[in-house]
DOKE-176417 format. One line per field, with one value per residue: residue in three letters; x, y, z of N, C-alpha, C in turn. Coordinates in steps of 0.05 Angstrom, whole numbers. Example, Ala and Ser with C-alpha at 12.3 -4.5 7.8 and 13.67 -1.06 7.14 Angstrom:
REM residues 2
rest <- c(ALA SER) .
nX <- c(264 257) .
nY <- c(-114 -45) .
nZ <- c(156 142) .
caX <- c(246 273) .
caY <- c(-90 -21) .
caZ <- c(156 143) .
cX <- c(264 258) .
cY <- c(-66 1) .
cZ <- c(156 157) .
***
This chain:
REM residues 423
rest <- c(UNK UNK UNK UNK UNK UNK UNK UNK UNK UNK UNK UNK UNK UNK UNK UNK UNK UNK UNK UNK UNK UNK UNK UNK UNK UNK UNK UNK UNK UNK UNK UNK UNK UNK UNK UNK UNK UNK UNK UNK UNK UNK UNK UNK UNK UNK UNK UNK UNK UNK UNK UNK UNK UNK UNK UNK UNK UNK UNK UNK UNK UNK UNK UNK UNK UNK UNK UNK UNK UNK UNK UNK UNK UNK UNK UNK UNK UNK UNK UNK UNK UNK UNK UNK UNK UNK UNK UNK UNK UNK UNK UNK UNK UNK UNK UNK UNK UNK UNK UNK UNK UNK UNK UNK UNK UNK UNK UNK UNK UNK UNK UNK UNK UNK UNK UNK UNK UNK UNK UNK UNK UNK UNK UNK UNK UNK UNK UNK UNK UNK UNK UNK UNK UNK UNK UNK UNK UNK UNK UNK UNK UNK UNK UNK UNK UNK UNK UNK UNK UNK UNK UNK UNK UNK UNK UNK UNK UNK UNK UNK UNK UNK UNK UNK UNK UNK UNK UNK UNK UNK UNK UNK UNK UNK UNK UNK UNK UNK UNK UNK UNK UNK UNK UNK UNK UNK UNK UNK UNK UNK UNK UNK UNK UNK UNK UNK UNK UNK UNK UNK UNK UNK UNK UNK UNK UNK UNK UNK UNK UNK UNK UNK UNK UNK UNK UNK UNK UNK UNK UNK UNK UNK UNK UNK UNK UNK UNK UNK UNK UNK UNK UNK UNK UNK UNK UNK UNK UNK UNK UNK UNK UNK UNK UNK UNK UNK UNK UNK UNK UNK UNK UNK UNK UNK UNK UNK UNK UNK UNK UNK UNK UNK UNK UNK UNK UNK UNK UNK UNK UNK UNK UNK UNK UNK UNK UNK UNK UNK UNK UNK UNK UNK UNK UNK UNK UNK UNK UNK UNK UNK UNK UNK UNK UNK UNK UNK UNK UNK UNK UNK UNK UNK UNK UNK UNK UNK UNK UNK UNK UNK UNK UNK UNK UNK UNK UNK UNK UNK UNK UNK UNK UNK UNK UNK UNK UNK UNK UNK UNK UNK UNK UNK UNK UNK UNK UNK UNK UNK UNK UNK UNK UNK UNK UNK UNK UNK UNK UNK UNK UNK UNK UNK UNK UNK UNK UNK UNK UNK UNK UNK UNK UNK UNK UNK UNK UNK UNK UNK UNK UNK UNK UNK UNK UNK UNK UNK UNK UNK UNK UNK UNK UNK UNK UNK UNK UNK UNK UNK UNK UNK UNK UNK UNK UNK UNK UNK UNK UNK UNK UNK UNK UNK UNK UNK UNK UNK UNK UNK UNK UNK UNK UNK UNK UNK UNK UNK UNK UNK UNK UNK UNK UNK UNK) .
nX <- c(35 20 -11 -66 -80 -93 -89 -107 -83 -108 -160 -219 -258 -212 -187 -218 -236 -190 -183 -196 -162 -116 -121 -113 -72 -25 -34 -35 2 63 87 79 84 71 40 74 67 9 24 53 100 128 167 190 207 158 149 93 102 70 63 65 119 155 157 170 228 248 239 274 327 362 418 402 357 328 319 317 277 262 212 149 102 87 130 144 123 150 121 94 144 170 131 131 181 188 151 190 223 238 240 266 312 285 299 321 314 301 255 275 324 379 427 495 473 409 417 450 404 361 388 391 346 312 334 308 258 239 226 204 187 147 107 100 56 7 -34 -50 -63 -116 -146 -150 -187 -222 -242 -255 -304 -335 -345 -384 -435 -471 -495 -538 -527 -464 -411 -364 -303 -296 -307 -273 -233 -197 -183 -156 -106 -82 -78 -52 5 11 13 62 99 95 61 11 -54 -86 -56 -77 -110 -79 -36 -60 -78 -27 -7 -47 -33 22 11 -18 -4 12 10 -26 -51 -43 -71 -35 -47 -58 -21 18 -14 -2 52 64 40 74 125 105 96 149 177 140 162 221 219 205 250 287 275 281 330 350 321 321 276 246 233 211 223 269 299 310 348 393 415 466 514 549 616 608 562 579 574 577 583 546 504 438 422 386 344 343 320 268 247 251 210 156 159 144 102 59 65 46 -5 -38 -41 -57 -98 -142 -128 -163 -215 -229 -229 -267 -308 -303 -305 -368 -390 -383 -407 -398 -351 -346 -369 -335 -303 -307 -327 -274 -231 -178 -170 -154 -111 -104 -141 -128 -80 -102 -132 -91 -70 -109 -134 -90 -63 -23 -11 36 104 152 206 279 312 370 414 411 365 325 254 199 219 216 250 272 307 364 355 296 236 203 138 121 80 51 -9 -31 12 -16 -63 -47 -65 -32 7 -37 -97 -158 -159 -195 -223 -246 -208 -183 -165 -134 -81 -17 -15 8 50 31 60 45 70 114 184 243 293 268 223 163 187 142 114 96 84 28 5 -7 -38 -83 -103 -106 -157 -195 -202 -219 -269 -299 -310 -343 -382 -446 -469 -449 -469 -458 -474 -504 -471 -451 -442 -389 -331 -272 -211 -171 -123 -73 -42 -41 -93 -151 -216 -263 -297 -337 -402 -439 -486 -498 -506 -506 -465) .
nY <- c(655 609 626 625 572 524 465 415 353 320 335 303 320 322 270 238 250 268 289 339 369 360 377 429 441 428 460 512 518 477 462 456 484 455 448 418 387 365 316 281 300 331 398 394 424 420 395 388 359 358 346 301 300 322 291 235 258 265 220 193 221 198 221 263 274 231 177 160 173 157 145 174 218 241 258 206 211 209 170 135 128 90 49 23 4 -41 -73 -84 -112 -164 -165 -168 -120 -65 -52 -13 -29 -37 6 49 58 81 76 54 10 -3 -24 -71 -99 -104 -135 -176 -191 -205 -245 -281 -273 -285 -277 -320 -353 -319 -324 -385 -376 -380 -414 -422 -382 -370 -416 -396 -343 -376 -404 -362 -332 -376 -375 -335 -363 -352 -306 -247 -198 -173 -157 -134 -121 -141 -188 -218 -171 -167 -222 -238 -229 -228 -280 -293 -276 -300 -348 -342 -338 -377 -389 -418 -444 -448 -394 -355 -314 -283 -272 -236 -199 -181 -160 -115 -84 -72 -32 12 54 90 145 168 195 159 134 134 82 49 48 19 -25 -43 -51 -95 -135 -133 -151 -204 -222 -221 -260 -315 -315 -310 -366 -394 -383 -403 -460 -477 -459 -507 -547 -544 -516 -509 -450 -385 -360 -402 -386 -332 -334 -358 -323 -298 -247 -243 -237 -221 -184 -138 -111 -86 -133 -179 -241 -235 -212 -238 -202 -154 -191 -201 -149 -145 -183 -166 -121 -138 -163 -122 -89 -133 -141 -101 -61 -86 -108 -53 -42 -86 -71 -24 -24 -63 -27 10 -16 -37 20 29 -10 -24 -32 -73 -117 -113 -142 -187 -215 -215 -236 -222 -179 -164 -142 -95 -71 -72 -41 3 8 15 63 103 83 95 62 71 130 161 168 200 241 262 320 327 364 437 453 463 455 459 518 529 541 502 480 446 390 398 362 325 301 271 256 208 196 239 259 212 234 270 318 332 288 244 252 272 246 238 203 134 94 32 34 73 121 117 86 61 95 104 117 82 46 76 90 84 67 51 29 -20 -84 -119 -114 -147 -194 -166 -148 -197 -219 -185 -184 -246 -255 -215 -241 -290 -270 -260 -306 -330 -288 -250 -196 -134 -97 -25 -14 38 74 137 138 117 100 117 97 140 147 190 163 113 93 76 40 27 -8 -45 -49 -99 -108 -174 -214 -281 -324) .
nZ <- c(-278 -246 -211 -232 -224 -179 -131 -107 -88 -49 -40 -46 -88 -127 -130 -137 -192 -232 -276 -309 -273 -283 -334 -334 -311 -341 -388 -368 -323 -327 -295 -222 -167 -101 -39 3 60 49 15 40 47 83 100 55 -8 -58 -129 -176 -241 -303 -351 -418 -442 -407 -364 -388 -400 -347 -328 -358 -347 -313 -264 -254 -240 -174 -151 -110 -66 -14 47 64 101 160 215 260 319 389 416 381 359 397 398 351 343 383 349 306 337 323 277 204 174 141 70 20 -55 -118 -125 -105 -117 -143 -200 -193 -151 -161 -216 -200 -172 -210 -250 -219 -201 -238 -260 -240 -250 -300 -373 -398 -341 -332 -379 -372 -347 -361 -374 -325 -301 -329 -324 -267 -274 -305 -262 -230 -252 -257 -201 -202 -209 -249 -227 -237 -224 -184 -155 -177 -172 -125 -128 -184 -196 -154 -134 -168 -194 -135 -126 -177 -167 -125 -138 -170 -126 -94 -54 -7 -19 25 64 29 43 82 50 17 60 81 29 27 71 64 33 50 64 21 -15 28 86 136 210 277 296 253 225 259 262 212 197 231 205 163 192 200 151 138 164 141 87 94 128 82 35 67 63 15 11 28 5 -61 -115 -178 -178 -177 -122 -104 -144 -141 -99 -109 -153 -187 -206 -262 -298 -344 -336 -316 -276 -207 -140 -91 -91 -67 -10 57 80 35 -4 21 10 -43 -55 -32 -59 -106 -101 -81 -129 -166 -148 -128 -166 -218 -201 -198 -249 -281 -254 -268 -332 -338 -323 -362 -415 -390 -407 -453 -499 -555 -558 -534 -553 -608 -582 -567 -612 -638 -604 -607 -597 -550 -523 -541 -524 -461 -459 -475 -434 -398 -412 -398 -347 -314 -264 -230 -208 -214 -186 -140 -143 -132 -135 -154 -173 -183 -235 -291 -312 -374 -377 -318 -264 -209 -160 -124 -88 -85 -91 -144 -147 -205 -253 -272 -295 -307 -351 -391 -401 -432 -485 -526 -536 -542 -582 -567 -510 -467 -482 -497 -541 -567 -611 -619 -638 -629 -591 -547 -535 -471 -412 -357 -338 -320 -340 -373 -337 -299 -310 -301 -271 -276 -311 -351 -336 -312 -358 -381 -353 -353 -405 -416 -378 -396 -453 -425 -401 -450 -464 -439 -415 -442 -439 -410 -355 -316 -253 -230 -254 -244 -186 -170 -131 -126 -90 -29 -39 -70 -104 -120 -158 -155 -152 -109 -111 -153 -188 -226 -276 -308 -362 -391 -437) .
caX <- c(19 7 -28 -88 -83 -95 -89 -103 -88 -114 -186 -242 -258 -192 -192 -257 -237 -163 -168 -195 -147 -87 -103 -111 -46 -11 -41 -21 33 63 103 69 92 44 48 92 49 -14 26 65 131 132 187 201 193 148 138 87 103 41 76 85 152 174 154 197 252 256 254 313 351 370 429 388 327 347 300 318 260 253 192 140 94 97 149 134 120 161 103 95 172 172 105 140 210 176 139 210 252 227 240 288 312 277 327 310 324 298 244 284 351 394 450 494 460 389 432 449 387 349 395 396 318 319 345 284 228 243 199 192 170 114 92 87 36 -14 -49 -57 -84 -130 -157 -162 -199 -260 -259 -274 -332 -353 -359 -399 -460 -492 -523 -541 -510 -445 -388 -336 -286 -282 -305 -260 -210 -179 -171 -143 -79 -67 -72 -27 33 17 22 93 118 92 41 -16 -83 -86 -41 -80 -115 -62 -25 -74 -67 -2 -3 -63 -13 42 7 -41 4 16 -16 -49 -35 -50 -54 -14 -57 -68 12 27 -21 8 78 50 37 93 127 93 104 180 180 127 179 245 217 203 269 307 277 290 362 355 313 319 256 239 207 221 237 293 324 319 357 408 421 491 528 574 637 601 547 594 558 593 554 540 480 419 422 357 327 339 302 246 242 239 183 149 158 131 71 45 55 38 -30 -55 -42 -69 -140 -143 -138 -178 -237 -222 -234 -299 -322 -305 -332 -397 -398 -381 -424 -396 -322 -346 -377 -313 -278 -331 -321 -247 -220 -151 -165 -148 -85 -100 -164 -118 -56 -115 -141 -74 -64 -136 -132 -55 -66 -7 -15 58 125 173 235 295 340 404 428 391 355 294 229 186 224 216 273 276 327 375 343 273 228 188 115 120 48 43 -28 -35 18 -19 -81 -38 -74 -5 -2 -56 -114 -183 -144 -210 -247 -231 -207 -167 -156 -124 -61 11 -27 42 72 30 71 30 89 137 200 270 315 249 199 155 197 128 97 96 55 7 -4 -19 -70 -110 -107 -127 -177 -208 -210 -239 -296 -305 -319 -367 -403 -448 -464 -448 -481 -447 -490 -500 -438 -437 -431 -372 -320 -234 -206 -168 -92 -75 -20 -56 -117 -169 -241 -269 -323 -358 -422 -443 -500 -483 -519 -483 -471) .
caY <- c(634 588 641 622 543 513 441 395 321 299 337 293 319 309 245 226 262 279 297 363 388 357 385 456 444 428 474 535 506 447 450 475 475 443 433 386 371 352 297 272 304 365 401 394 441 395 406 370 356 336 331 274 306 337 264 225 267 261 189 189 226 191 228 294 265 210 160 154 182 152 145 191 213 261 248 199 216 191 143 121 105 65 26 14 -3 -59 -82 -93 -121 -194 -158 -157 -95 -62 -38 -4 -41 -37 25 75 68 89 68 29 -10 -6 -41 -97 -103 -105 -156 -207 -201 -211 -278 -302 -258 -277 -281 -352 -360 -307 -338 -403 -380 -370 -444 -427 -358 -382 -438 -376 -340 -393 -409 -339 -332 -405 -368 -319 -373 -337 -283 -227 -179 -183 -142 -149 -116 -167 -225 -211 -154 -161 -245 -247 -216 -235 -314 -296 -270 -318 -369 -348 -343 -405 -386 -441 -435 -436 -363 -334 -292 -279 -262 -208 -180 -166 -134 -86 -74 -60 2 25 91 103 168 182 193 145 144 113 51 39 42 -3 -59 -54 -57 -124 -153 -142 -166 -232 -236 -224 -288 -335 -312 -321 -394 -409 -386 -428 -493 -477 -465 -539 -560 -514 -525 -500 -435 -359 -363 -406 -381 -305 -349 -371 -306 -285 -237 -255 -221 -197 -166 -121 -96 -111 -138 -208 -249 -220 -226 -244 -169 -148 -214 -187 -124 -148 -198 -140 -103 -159 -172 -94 -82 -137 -145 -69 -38 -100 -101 -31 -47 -87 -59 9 -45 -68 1 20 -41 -36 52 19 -36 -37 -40 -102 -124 -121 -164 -218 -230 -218 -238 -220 -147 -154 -135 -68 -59 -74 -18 31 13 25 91 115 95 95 57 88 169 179 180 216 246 275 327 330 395 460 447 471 444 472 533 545 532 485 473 426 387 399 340 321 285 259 256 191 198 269 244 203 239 289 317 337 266 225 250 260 227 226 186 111 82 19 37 105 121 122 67 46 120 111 106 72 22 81 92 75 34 37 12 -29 -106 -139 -110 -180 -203 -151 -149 -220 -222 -162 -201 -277 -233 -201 -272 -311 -260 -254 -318 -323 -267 -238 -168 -121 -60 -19 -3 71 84 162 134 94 115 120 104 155 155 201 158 88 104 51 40 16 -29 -38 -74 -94 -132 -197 -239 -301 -335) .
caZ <- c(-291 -230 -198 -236 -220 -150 -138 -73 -92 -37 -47 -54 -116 -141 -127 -157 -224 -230 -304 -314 -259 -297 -363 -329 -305 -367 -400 -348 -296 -329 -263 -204 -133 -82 -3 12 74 36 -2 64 43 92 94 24 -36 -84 -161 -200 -277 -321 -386 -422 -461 -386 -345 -404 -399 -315 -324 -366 -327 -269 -249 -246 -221 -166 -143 -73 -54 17 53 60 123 175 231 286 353 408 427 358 356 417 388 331 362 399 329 288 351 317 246 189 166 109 56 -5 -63 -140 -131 -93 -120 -173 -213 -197 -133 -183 -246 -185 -162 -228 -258 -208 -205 -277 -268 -226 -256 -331 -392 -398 -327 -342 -409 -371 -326 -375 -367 -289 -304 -352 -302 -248 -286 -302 -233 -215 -264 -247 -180 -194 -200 -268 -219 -260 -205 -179 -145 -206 -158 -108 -141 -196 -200 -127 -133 -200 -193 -113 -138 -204 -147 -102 -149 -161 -104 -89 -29 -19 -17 58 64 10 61 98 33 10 85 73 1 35 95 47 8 65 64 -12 -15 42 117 172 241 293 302 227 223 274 249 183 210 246 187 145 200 201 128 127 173 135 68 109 124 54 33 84 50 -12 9 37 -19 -84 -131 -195 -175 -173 -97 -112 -169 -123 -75 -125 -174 -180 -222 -277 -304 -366 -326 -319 -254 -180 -123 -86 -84 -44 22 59 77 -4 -23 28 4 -76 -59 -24 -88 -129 -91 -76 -154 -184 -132 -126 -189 -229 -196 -205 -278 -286 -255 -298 -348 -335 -331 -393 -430 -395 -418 -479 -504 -573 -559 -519 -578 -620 -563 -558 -643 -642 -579 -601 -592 -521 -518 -548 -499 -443 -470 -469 -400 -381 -408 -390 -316 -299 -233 -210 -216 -207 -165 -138 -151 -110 -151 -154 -174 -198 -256 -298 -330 -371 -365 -292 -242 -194 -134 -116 -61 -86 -93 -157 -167 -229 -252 -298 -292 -320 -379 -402 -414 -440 -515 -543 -551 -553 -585 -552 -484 -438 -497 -487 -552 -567 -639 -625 -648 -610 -562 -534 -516 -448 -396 -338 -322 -332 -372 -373 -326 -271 -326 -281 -279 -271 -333 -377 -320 -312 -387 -389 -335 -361 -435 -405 -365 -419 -469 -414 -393 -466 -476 -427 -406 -466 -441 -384 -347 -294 -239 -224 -256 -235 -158 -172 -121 -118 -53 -17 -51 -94 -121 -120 -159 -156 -148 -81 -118 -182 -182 -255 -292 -327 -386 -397 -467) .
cX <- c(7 -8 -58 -91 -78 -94 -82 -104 -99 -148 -200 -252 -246 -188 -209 -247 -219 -160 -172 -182 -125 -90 -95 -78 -24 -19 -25 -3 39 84 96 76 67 56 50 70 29 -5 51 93 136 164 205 192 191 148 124 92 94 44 78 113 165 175 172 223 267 263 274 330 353 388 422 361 329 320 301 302 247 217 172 125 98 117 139 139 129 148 98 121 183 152 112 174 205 161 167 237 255 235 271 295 300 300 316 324 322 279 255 316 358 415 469 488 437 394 438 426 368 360 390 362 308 324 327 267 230 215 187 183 139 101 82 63 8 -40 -62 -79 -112 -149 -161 -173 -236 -268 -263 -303 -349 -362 -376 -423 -478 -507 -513 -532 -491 -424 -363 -310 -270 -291 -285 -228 -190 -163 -156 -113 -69 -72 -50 3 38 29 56 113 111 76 20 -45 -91 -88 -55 -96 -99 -53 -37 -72 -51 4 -22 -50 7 38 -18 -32 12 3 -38 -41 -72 -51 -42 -28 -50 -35 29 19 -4 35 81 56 59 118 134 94 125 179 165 149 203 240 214 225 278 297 276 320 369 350 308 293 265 218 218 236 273 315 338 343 385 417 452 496 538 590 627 580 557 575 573 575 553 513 466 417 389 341 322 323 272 240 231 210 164 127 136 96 56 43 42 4 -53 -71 -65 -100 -151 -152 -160 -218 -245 -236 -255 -308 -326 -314 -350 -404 -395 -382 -406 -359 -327 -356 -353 -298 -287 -318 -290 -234 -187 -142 -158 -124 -86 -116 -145 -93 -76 -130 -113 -69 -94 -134 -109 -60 -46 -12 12 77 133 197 253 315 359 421 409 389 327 277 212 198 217 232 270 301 335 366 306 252 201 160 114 95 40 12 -41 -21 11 -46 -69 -46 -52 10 -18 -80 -142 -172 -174 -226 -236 -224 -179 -157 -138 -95 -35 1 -9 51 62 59 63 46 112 155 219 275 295 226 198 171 172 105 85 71 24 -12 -17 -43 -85 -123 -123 -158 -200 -221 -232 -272 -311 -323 -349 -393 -410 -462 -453 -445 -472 -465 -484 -469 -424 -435 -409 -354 -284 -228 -188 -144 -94 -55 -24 -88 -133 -193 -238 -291 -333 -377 -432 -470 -484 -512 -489 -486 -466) .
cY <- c(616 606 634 593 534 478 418 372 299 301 308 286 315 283 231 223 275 300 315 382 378 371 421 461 436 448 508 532 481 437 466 470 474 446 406 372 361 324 284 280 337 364 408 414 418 408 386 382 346 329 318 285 307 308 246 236 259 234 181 189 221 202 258 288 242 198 144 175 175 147 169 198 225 248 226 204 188 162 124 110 87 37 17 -5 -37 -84 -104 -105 -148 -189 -166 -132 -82 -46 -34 -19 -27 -5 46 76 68 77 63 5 -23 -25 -74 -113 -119 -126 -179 -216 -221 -240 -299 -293 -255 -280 -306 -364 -344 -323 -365 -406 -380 -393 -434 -390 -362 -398 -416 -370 -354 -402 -385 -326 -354 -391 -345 -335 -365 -324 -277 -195 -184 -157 -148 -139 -132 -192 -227 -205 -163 -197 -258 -244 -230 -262 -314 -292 -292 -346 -375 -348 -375 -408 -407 -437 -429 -416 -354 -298 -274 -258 -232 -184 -167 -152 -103 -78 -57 -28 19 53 105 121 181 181 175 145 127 89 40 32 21 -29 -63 -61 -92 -138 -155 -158 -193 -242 -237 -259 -315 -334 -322 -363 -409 -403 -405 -457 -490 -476 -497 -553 -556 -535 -507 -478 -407 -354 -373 -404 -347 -312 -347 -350 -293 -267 -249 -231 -204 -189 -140 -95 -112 -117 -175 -225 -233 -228 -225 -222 -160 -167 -195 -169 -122 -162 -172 -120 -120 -161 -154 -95 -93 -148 -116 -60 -51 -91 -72 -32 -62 -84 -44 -3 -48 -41 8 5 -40 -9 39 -6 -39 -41 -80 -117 -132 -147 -187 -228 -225 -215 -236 -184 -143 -141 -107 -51 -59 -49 11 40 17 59 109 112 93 87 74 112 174 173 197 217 272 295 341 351 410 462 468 462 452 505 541 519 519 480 455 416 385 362 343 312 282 241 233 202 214 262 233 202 274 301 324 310 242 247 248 242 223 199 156 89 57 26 70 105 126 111 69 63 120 102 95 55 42 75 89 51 30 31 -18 -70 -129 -133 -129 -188 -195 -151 -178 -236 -212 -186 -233 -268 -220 -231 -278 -295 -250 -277 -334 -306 -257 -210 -155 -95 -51 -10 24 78 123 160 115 112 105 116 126 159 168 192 128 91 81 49 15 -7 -24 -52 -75 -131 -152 -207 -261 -317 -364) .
cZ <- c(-270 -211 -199 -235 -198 -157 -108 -85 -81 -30 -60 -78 -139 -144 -136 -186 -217 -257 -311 -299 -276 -323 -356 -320 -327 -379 -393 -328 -302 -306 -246 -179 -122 -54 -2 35 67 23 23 61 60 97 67 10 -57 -107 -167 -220 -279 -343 -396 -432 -424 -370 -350 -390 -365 -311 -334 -359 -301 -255 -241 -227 -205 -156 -129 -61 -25 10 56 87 141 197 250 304 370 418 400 352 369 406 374 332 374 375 318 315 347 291 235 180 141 98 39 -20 -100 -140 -129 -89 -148 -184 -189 -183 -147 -199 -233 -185 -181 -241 -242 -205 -223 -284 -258 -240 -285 -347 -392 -371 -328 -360 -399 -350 -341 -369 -335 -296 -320 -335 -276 -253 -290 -279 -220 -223 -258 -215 -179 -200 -224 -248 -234 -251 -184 -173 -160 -191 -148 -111 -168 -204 -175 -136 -149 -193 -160 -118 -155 -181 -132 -113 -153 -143 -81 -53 -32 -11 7 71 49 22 77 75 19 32 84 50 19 56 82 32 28 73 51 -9 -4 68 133 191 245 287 277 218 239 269 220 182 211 224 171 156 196 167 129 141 160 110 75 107 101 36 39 71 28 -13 17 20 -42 -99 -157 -203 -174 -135 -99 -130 -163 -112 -83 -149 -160 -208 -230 -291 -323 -365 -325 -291 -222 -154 -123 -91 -64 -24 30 66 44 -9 -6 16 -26 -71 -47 -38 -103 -116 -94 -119 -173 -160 -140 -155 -212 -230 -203 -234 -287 -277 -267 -318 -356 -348 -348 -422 -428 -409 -448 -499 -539 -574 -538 -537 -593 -611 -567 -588 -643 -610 -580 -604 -559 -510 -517 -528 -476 -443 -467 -448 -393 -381 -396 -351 -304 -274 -218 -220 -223 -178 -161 -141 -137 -127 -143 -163 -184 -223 -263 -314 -343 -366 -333 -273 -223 -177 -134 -99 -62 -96 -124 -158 -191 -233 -276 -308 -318 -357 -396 -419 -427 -475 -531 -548 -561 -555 -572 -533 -467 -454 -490 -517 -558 -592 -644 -636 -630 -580 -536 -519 -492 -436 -362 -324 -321 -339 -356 -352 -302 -281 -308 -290 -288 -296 -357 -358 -315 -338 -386 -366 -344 -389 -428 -393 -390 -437 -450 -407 -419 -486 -464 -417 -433 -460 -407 -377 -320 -282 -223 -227 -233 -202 -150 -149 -127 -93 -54 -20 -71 -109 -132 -132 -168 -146 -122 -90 -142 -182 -216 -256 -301 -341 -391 -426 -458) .
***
């Protein structure tokens, strides 16, 4: 069967347009082995799964499918590990924490987050998002052409993070530096240089973070920093494990920033797009501005910013009828899932009214369902309102030259440029 299905992820044309290679592959290899070297995992025997039933199932099982998937990336060269050696002799240690572990370090990890990154600090950001927001349309000046990307999509979301972690307007440059440092090797190989600056930077963030710890341990506030600072277990957690020491705190903020920065803008560019291709779903929004929620659930499943992780398994298993190795490494293709027609309906079409909205999984599923998902949701949604209540139409320019950057796991447009009419 996979005889007749090829599949470079890191093609061009893949990348452009993922979705008629994923349904071919559901369709005829809903698990197909790839070169590991193409997706920076040499060495390894990969499988992609495009399934939604087979994708579910992997995320369930965590003790079959493990999600210590390390780093990715071909080896470094001696000169590259001296260059780098020389980078982190100023560093903290990076430690994996919430993405790339499993039960029961994961269940730690995830709870004590949990205690800084709750609902009711999300919900009360809404006023400040809201007020971002009109001051990013107040900056676009009523031109009638505009880079909705980066006047937009990119500043929305690295303000909403920054805000909670309590960065000031000053760093905000800085602060975006470092999210684009942080994911500059998701899905795609770098060279030396490009590795070493980004190194640099994260660096230079663990230390501007470190210092804003340390006065919160001198002077605790009322802020997610300090309540990271300050999360302990309790007996009927029923989970064992100390407070986070200061590398783990690094490593979550990290987390927090890259997911809830990247993936965001991503969305909502997707967004745009599909509002201007579709003048009368933007229509609907404008007179009922409480359809956003559902527009936003179907820009998620339509462009899954993330495509997909990986997964490490743990004994010899099979998917899909076909066997798989102990030791073998997964892709787990949200992406593909979620334009999967065995359950949604007409998947390339873009409707908010479709049916089984919810089954995407764009934040995936179970105990690594994305923590920052309340947030994300309620950016896209404020996002939506506010440009609904101002802007009264909008046309994508040369949509069919829109482009994807260059991850196949980070999928996001490099720019959108769009008409505006203003009401």
């Amino acid at each position: 069967m996979t005889d007749t299905v090829s599949f470079n992820a890191t093609d061009d044309d893949v990348v452009q347009c993922p979705y008629p290679h994923y349904r071919k592959m559901r369709d005829e290899a809903p698990v197909l082995e790839l070169d590991g070297n193409l997706l920076g995992r040499g060495n390894e025997r990969v499988f992609a799964v495009s399934r939604h039933e087979d994708v579910k199932r992997i995320l369930h099982d965590t003790a079959t499918f493990s999600s210590e998937f390390g780093g990715s990336g071909a080896k470094a060269s001696p000169e590259l590990r001296a260059r780098l050696k020389e980078v982190y002799a100023d560093a903290w240690p990076n430690v994996s924490t919430m993405l790339t572990e499993d039960p029961p370090s994961h269940t730690r990890y995830r709870r004590l987050v949990s205690m800084a990154f709750t609902p009711r600090r999300v919900a009360r950001l809404e006023p400040e998002l809201r007020r971002i927001c009109e001051e990013l349309v107040d900056g676009f000046e009523n031109a009638s052409r505009i880079d909705f990307h980066n006047k937009f999509s990119v500043p929305l979301p690295v303000a909403a993070v920054a805000t909670i972690l309590e960065v000031p307007d000053t760093r905000r440059a800085d602060f975006k530096k470092w999210a684009d440092s942080s994911v500059v090797s998701i899905g795609r190989i770098i060279s030396d240089d490009e590795r070493v600056a980004a190194e640099r930077d994260i660096v230079e963030q663990q230390h501007y973070f470190v210092s804003e710890l340390e006065a919160r341990r001198a002077d605790s506030r009322d802020d997610f920093l300090t309540d990271l600072l300050n999360a302990e277990l309790q007996p009927d957690d029923e989970v064992e494990g100390g407070p986070l020491d200061i590398p783990e705190m690094l490593s979550i903020i990290r987390q927090i920033q890259v997911a809830g920065s990247e993936t965001t803008a991503s969305l909502l560019s997707d967004l745009i797009v599909q509002l201007g291709k579709h003048p009368d779903e933007w229509e609907k929004l404008k007179a009922d501005p409480s359809r956003a929620a559902k527009v936003v659930e179907e820009g998620l499943r339509w462009a899954s910013p993330n495509q997909g992780l990986f997964r490490i398994v743990r004994a010899d298993t099979e998917v899909a009828g076909t066997p798989i190795p102990k030791g073998s490494t997964i892709w787990v293709m949200y992406g593909s899932a979620d334009h999967d027609d065995r359950v949604f309906d007409d998947p390339e079409a873009f409707d908010p009214d479709r049916e089984r909205l919810n089954s995407h999984i764009a934040f995936g599923h179970g105990i690594h369902f994305c923590l920052g998902a309340a947030l994300a949701r309620l950016e896209a949604v404020v996002a939506l309102k506010v440009l609904a209540e101002r802007i009264n139409s909008i046309g994508v320019v040369e949509p069919d030259t829109l482009r994807y950057g260059p991850s196949f796991i980070l999928r996001g447009l490099e720019g959108v440029q769009v008409d505006l009419t203003y009401r």
